[in-house]
Residue, then its C-alpha position, 0 to 999 in steps of 0.5 A: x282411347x276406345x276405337x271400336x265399340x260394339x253396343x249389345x242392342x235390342x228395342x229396350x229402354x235399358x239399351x238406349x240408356x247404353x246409346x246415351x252413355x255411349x253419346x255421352x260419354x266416349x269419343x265421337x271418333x270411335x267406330x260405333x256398331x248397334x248389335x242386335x241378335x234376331x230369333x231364328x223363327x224362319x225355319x218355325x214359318x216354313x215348317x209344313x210337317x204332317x206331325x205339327x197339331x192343327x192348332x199351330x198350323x192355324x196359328x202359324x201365320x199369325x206367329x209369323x207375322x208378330x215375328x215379322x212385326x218385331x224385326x220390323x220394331x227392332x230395326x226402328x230402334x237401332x235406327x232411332x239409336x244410330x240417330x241419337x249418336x248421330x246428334x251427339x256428334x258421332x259421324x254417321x259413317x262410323x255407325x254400323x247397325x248389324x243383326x245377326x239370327x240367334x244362334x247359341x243364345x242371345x248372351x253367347x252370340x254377343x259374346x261371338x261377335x265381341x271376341x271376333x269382330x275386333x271390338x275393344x269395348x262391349x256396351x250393354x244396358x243392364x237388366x232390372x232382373x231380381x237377384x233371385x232370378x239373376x242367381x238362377x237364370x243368369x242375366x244377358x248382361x252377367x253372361x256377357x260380363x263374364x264371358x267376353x275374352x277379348x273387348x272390355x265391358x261395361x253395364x250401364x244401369 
């Protein structure tokens, strides 16, 4: 049976569906961790450089706050997620939320964390992208499926 199970998780309806199948679905002696890849816009907050157009100067702080607002939503949700494994029996002291700033791209972060954090299933809501976009973009959910080396995935729809 599963034993550690990572659920790829940002503040989308698409990724609560992945915490109900998971609530439904897997054993509640797994080790759960919500996984939620944050934009780095830290940097883009502090940046004071004579070159930036005053039109960002003065829109900065308002960026920053909106940034701020989204970690804010986003966390709100993992909380509301941990709660809903929780009522599905899953003991809270093997639900772990983690963030993690984005570093390479959100598919390949979750990527990293899948194949290093000793993760044997990756759970991930899938996109509602047309297959035209998925076929030139590539979707989150695609990457990861084809990316992840060493946890199986699987796409709740």
């Amino acid at each position: 049976m599963t034993k550690h199970v990572l659920i790829a998780f940002d503040d989308s309806d698409n990724a609560m569906r992945a915490v109900d199948f998971v609530g439904a679905h897997l054993s509640i002696d797994c080790r759960i961790t919500l996984f939620s890849v944050l934009p780095d816009t830290e940097s883009l907050c502090s940046m004071q450089s004579p070159e930036l157009t005053p039109y960002f100067l003065e829109q900065q702080t308002v960026f920053c706050i909106l940034e701020e607002k989204r970690k804010e939503v986003l966390h709100a949700a993992q909380r509301q997620a941990r709660d809903c494994l929780a009522n599905c029996g899953f003991p809270a002291d093997l639900i772990t939320m983690k963030s993690s700033k984005r570093e390479k791209g959100i598919a390949r972060d979750i990527i990293h964390e899948a194949d290093n954090g000793g993760y044997d299933l990756v759970v991930l809501g899938k996109k509602g992208h047309s297959a035209i976009k998925d076929f030139f973009m590539g979707s989150v959910s695609q990457k990861v499926l084809n990316g992840v080396k060493k946890a199986s995935v699987l796409l709740v729809d």
